[in-house]
C-alpha positions as a printed NumPy array, in Angstrom:
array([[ 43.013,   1.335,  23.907],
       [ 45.602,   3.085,  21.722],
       [ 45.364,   5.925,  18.918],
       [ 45.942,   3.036,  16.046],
       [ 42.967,   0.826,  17.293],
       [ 40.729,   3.528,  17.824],
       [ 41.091,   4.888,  14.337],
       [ 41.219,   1.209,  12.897],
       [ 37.924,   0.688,  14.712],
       [ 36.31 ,   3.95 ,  13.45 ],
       [ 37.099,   3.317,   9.536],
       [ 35.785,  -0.174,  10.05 ],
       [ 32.277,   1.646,  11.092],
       [ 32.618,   4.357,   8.662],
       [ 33.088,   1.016,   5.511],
       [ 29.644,  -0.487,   6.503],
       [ 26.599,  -0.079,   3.933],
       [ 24.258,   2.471,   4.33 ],
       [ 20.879,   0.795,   5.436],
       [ 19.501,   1.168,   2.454],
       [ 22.494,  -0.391,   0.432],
       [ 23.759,  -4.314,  -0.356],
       [ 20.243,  -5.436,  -0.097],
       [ 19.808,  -4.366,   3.544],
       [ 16.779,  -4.014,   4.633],
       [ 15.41 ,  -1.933,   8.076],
       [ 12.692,  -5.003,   8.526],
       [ 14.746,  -8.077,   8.757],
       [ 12.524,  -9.393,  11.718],
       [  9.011,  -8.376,   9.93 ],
       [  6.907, -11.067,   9.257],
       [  5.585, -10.467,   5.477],
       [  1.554, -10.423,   5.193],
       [  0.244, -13.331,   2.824],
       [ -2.409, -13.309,   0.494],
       [ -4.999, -14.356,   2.817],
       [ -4.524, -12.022,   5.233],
       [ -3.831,  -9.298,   2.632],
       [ -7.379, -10.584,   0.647],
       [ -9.584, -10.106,   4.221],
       [ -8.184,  -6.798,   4.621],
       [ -8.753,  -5.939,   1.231],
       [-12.662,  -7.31 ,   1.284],
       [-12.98 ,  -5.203,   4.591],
       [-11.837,  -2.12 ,   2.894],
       [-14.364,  -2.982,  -0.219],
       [-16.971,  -2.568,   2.285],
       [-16.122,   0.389,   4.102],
       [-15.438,   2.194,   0.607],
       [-19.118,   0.671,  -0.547],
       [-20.4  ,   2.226,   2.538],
       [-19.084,   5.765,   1.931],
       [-20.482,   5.526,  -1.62 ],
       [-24.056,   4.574,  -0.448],
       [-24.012,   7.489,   2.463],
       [-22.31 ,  10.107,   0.71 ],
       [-21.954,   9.719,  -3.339],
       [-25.771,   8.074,  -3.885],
       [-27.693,  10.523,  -1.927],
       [-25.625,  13.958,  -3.709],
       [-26.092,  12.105,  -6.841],
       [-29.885,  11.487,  -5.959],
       [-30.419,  15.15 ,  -4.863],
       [-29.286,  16.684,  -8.127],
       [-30.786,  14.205, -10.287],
       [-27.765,  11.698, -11.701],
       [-27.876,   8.247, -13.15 ],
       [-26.878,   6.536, -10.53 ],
       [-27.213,   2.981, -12.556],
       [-25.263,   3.777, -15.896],
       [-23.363,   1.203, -17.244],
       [-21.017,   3.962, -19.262],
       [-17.334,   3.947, -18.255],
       [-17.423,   7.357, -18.135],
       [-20.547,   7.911, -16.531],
       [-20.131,  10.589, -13.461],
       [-21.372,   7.922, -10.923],
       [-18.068,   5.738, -12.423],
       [-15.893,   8.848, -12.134],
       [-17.149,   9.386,  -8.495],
       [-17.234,   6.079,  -6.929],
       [-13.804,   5.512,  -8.995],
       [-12.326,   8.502,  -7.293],
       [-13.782,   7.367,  -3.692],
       [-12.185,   4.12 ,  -4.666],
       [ -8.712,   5.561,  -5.213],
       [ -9.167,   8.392,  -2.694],
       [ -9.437,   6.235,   0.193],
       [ -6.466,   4.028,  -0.335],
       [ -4.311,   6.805,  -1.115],
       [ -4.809,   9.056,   1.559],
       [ -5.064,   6.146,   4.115],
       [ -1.962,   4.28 ,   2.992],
       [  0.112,   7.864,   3.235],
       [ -1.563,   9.407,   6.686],
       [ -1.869,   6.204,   8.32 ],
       [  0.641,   4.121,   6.525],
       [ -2.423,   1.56 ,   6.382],
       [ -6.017,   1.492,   5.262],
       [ -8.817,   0.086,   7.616],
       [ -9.25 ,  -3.273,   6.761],
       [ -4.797,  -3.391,   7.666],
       [ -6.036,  -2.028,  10.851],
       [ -8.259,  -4.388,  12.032],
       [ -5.758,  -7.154,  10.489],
       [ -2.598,  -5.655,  12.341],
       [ -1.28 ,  -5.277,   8.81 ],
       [  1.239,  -2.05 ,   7.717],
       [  2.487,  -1.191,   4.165],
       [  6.097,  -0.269,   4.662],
       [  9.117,   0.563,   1.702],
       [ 11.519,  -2.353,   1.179],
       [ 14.232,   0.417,   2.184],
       [ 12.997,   1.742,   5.18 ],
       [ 11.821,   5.082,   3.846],
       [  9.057,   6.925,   5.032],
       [  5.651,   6.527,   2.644],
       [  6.674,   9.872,   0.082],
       [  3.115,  11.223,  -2.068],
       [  5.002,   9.563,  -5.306],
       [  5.688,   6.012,  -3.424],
       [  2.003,   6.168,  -2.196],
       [  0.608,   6.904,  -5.577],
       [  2.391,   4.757,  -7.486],
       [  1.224,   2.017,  -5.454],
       [ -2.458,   2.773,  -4.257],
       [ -3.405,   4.176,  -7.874],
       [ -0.814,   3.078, -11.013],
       [ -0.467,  -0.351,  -9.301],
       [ -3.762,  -0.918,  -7.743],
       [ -5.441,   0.256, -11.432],
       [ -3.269,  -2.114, -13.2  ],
       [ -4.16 ,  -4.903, -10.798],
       [ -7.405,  -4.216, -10.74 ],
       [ -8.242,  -4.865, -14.342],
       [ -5.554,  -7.42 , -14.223],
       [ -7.015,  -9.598, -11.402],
       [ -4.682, -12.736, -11.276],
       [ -1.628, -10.199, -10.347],
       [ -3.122,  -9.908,  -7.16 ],
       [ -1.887, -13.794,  -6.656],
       [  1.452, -12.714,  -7.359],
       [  1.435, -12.219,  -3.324],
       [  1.169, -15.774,  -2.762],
       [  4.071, -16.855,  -4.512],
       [  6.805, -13.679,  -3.785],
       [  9.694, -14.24 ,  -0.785],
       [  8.363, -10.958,   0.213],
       [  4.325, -11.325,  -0.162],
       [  4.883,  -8.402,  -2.9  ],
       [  1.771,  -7.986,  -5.723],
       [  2.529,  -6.366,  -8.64 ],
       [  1.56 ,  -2.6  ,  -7.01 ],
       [  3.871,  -3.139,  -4.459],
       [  6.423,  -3.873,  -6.962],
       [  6.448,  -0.871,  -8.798],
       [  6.574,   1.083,  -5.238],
       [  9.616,  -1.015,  -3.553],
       [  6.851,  -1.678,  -0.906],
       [  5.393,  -4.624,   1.213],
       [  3.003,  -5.302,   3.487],
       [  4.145,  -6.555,   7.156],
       [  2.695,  -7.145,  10.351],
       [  2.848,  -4.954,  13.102],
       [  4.274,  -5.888,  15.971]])
């Protein structure tokens, strides 16, 4: 091989995108998680956060004498169980890239670019997103009808949800 095909060959490598660039994307054999699969997980996590409410949150609350049954939005029980809530997906999705109930479903939340889970990405997601969705129910069903199974928190976060190999 000669000087001129060498150095032809190596500004042919040096012109491709970037893998983040021209729509590329660093999962292009991932199979995208639907809604059901998503909604199980999602159900399971419900139940493990419901379960770390009514071991840890009711019997502190009980012990220094809180309402534990106030229907005030910004009743300390709200605040708490709101923050165990928010809490849990947030430090799951960034440590573990997934929460329990995407555990026991094989599921992963991963950015559309390939980019490791930052704090702002995971935040965006698990508490801007999720809040918004939360109140907003029926954007939740966005995942059923999106190419990439995206609802409307993993919009604002360039994320999806895949399954793990």
């Amino acid at each position: 091989m000669d000087n001129n095909q060498l150095d032809k060959e190596r500004m042919e490598w040096e012109e491709q995108p970037a893998p983040s660039q021209a729509g590329y994307t660093l999962f292009s054999n991932a199979r995208f998680a639907g809604f059901w699969m998503r909604l199980w997980a999602y159900l399971l996590d419900l139940l493990v956060i419901g379960s770390i409410d009514r071991i840890l949150i009711n019997p502190i609350f009980r012990a220094i004498g809180l309402d534990l049954h106030s229907g005030n939005f910004f009743a300390p029980i709200t605040i708490a169980t709101a923050l165990t809530f928010y809490g849990y997906f947030v430090l799951m999705t960034k440590f573990f890239g997934q929460t329990i109930g995407k555990m026991v479903f094989g599921l992963r939340v991963i950015h559309l670019h390939g980019e490791k889970l930052t704090w702002s990405t995971v935040l965006f997601r698990e508490w801007i997103g999720r809040f918004i969705s939360t109140f907003i129910f029926i954007l939740y069903v966005l995942v059923a009808f999106l190419p990439k199974k995206q609802g409307i928190h993993d919009l604002f976060a360039d994320t999806t949800v895949v399954h793990e190999q």
